[in-house]
C-alpha positions as a Python dict, from the first residue, in 0.01 Angstrom:
ca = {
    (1, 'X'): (0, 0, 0),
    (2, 'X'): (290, 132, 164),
    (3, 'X'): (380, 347, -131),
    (4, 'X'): (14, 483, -166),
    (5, 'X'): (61, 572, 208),
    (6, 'X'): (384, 778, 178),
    (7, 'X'): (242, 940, -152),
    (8, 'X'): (-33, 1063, 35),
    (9, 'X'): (162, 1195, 325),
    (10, 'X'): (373, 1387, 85),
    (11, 'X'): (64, 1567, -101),
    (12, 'X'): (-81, 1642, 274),
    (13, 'X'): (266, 1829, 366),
    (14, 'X'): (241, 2010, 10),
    (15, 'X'): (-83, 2150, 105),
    (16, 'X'): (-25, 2229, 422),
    (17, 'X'): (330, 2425, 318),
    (18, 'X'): (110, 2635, 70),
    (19, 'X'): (-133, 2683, 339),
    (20, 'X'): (64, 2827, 596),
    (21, 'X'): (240, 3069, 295),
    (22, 'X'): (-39, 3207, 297),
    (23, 'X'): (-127, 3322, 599),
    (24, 'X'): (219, 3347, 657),
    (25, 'X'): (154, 3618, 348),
    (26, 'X'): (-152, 3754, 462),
    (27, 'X'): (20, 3829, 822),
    (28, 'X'): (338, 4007, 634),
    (29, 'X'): (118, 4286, 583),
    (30, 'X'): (305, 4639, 722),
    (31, 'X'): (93, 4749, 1011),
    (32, 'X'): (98, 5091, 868),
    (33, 'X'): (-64, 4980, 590),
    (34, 'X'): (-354, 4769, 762),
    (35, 'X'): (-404, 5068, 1009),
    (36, 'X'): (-404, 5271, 694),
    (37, 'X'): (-705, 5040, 538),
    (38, 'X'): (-905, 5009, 815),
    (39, 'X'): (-900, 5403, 870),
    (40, 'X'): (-1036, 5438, 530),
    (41, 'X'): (-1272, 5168, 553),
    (42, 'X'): (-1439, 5385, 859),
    (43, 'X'): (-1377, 5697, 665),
    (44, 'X'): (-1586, 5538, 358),
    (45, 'X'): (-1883, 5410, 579),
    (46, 'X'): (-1908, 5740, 786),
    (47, 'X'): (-1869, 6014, 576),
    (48, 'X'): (-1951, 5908, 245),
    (49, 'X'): (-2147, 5621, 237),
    (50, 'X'): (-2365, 5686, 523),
    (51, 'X'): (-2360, 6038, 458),
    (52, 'X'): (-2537, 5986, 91),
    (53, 'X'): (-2879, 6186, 105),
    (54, 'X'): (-3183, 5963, -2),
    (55, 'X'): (-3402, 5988, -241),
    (56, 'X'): (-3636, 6283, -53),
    (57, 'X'): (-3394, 6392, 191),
    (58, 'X'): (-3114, 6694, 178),
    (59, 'X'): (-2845, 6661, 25),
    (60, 'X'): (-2515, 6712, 163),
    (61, 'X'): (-2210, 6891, 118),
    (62, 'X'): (-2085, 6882, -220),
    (63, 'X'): (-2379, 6767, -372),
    (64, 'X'): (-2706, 6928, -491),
    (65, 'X'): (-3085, 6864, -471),
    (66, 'X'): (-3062, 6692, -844),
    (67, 'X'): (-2807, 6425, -710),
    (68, 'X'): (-3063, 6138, -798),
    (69, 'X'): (-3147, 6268, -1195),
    (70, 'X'): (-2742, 6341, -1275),
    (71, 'X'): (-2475, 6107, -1351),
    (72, 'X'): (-2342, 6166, -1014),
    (73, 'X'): (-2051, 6370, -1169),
    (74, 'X'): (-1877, 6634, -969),
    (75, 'X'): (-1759, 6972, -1132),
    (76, 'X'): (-1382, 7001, -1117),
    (77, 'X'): (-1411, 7286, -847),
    (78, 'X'): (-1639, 7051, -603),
    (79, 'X'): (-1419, 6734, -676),
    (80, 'X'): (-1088, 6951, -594),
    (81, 'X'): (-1241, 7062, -269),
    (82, 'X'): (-1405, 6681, -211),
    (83, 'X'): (-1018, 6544, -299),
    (84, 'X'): (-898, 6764, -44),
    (85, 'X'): (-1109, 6683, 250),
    (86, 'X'): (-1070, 6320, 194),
    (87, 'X'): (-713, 6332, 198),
    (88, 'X'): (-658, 6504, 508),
    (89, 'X'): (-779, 6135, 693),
    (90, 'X'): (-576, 5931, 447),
    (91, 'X'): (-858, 5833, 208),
    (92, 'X'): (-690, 5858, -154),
    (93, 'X'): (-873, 5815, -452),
    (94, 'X'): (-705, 5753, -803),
    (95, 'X'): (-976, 5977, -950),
    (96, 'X'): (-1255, 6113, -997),
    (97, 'X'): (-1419, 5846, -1215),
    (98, 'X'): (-1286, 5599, -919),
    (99, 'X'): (-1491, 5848, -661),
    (100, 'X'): (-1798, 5826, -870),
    (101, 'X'): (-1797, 5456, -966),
    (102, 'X'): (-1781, 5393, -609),
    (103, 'X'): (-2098, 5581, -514),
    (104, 'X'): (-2274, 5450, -821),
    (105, 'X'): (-2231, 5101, -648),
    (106, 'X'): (-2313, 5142, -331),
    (107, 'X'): (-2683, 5347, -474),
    (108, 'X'): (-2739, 5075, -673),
    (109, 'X'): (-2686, 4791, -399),
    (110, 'X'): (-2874, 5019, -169),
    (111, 'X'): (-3182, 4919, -312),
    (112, 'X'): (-3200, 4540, -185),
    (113, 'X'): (-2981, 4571, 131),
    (114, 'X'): (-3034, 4900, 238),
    (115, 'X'): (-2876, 5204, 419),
    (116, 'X'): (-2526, 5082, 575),
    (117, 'X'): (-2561, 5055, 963),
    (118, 'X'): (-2182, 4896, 1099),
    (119, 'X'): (-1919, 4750, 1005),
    (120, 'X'): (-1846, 4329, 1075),
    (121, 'X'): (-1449, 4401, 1103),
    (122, 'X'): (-1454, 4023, 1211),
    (123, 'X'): (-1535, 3981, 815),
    (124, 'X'): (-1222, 4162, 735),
    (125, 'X'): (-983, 3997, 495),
    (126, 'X'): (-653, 4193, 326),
    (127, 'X'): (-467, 4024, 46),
    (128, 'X'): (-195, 4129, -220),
    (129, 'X'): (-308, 4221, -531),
    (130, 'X'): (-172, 4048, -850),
    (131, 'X'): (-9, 4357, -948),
    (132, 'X'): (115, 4461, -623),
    (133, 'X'): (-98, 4699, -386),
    (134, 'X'): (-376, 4529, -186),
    (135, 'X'): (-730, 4348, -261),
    (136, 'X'): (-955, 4411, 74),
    (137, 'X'): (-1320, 4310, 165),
    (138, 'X'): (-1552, 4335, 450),
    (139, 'X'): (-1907, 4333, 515),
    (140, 'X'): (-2131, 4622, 622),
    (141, 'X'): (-2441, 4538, 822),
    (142, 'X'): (-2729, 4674, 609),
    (143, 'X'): (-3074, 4804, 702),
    (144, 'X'): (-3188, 4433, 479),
    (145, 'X'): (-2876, 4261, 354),
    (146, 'X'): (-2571, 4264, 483),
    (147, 'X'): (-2343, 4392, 196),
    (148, 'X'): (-1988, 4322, 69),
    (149, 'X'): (-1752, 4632, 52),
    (150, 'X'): (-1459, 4566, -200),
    (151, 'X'): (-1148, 4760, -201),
    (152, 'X'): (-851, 4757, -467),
    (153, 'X'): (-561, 4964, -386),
    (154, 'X'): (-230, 5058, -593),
    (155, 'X'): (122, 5068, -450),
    (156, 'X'): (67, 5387, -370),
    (157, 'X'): (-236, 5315, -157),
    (158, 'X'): (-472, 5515, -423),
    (159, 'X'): (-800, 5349, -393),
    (160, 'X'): (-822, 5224, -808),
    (161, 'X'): (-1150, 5011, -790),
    (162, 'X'): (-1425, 5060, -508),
    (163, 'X'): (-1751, 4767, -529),
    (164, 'X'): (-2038, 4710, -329),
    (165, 'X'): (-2215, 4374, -375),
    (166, 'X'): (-2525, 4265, -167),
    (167, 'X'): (-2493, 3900, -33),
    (168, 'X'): (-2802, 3765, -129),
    (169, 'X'): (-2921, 3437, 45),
    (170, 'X'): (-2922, 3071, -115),
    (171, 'X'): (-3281, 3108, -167),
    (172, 'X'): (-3241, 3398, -375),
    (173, 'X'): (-2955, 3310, -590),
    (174, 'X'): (-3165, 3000, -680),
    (175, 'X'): (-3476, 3192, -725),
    (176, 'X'): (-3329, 3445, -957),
    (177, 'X'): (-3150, 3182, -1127),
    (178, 'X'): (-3500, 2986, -1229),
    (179, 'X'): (-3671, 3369, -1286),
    (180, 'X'): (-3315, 3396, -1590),
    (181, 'X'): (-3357, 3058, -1720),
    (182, 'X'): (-3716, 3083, -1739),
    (183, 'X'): (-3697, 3427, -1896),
    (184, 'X'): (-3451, 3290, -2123),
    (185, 'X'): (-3679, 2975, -2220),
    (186, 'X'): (-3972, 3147, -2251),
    (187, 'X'): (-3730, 3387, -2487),
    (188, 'X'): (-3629, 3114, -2713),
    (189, 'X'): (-3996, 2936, -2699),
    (190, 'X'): (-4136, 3266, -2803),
    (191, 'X'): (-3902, 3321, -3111),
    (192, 'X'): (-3933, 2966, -3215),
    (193, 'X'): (-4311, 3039, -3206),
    (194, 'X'): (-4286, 3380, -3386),
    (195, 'X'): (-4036, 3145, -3688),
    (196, 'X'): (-4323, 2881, -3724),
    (197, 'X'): (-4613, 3162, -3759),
    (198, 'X'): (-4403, 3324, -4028),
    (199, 'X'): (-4302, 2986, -4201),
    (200, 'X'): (-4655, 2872, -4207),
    (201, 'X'): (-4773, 3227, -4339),
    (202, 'X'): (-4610, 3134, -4681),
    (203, 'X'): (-4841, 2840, -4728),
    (204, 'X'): (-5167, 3096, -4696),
    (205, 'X'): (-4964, 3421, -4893),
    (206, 'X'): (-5003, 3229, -5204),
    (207, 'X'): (-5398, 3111, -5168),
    (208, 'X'): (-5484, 3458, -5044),
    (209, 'X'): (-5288, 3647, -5370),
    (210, 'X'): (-5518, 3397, -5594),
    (211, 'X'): (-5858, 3499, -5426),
    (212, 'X'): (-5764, 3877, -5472),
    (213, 'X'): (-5624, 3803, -5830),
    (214, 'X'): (-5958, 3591, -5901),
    (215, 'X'): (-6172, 3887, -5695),
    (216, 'X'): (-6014, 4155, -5982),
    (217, 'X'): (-6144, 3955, -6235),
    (218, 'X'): (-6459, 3921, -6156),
    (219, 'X'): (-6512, 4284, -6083),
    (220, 'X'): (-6337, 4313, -6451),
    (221, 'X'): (-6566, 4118, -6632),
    (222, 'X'): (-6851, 4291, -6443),
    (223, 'X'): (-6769, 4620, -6555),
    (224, 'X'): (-6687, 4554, -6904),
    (225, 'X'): (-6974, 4647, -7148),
    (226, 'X'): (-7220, 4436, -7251),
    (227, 'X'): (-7150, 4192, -7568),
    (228, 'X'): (-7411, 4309, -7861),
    (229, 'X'): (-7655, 4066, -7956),
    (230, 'X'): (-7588, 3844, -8246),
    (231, 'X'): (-7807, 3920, -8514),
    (232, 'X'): (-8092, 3697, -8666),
    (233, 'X'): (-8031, 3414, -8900),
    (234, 'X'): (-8222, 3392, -9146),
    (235, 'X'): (-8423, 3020, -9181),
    (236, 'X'): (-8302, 2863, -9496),
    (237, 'X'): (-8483, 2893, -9827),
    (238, 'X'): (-8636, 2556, -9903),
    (239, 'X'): (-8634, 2499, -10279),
    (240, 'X'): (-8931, 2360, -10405),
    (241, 'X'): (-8871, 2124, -10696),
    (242, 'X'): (-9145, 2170, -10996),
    (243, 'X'): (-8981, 2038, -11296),
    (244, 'X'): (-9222, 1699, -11268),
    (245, 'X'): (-9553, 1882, -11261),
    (246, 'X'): (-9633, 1865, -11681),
    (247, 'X'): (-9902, 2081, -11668),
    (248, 'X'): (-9699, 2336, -11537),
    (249, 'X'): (-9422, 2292, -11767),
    (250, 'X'): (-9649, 2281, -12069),
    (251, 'X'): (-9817, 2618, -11976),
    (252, 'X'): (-9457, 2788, -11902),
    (253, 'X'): (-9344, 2677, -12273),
    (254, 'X'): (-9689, 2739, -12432),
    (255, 'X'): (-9590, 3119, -12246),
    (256, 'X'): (-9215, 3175, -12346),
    (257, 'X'): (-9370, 3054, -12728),
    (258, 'X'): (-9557, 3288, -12737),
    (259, 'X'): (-9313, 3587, -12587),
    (260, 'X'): (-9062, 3468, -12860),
    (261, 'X'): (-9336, 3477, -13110),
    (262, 'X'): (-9303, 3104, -13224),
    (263, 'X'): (-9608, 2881, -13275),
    (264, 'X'): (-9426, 2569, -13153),
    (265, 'X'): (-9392, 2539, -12818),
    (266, 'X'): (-9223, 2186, -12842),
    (267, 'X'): (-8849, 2312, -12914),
    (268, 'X'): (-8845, 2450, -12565),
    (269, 'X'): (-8736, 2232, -12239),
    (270, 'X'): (-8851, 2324, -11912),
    (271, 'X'): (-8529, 2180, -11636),
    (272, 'X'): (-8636, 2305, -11345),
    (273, 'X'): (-8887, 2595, -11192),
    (274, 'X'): (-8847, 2752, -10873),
    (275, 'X'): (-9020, 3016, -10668),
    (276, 'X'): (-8879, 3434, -10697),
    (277, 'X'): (-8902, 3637, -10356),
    (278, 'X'): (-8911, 3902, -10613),
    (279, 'X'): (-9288, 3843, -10755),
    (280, 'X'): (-9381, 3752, -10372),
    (281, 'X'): (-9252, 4093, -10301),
    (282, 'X'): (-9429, 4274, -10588),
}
């Protein structure tokens, strides 16, 4: 127990060293410097971002009527002379993409919190930078939202990044959070949907190719020409036996006797009689 006790100590003091070396750090900060930032930080609200025209108003110096429908890019002549200006109060930007990235930010974050009012200095916080220079932040009371102003500076105190981020409420954050994942369920439901229409369409392509295949041949067979008519066949000549009728016989040989010119009729033989078409015909 008594170990556990002294281990805890120990991590306590660790945290508290790192705690106070960094506001120990924080409070190393030249005054020059902080003067410096906090200059700029009015210079930004007043004459820049407050001084942005709106969306039916004038614009302002430097800028023309079409500020809204450009890319918010200044000619070289207009940045020169905008450069200029801002310099003469200390206000440095790194460039002109820097300048414009800055403004882009702010418009955009303008449209949930609002035209910038004031500025909560009590919100306030300078830090180093990772690569040297400063990271700053403080909030500007907005017409709806109060807004986060981000500043990242160089070791040459050039303004290099410039941000504007509304601070939404807890409400919000989890309301847009259900309106994403809900946009991005109903995304995935709706695909999986569109897979199984297409997937069950192969069942029906194959039944619906056989009705059309079976639909061309009936309207083949219906306009093919008619087959002729197979012609009559004749009934069967039934052959009449006569051979047994001896009266019949005897007259026949008593005739073909007396064609041949013979007197006897008995040397001829009679085997069988049947009818001619040819004497019917006659």
């Amino acid at each position: 127990m008594k170990k556990q006790i002294t281990f805890l100590c120990c991590v306590l003091c660790v945290i508290s060293l790192f705690t106070g070396c960094s506001s120990k750090k924080d409070n190393t900060i030249p005054d020059i410097d902080r003067e410096q930032i906090e200059a700029n930080i009015q210079v930004m609200v007043d004459q820049i971002v407050c001084n942005l025209p709106d969306e039916e108003g004038e614009a302002p110096q430097y800028y023309d009527n079409s500020y809204y429908d450009t890319e918010l890019a200044l000619n070289r002549k207009e940045w020169t002379a905008k450069e200029e200006l801002l310099a003469q109060q200390d206000l440095f930007f790194k460039g002109q993409k820097v300048y414009n990235a800055a403004i882009e930010s702010y418009l955009k974050g303008r449209e949930d919190g609002g035209k910038a009012i004031a500025i909560d200095y009590d919100t306030l916080e300078i830090g180093y930078g990772k690569e040297g220079g400063y990271e700053v932040t403080v909030d500007l009371k907005c017409e709806t939202r109060n807004t986060e102003m981000a500043l990242s500076y160089n070791t040459e105190m050039q303004i290099t990044n410039a941000a504007f981020n509304v601070n939404y409420s807890i409400g919000e954050n989890l309301q847009k959070a259900a309106l994403n994942t809900l946009l991005g369920m109903g995304t995935v439901f709706c695909i999986l949907i569109l897979i199984s229409l297409i997937i069950s369409a192969f069942g029906i392509i194959p039944k619906l190719e056989a009705k059309k295949k079976e639909k061309a041949k009936a309207a083949a067979a219906a306009n093919a020409p008619a087959a002729p008519a197979p012609a009559p066949v004749a009934a069967p000549i039934v052959e009449e036996e006569l051979s047994d009728d001896l009266e019949l016989v005897a007259v026949i040989a008593a005739a073909i006797a007396a064609y041949e010119g013979s007197e006897d009729a008995s040397g001829y033989v009679v085997r069988s009689i049947k009818k001619s078409k040819k004497w019917q015909n006659a």
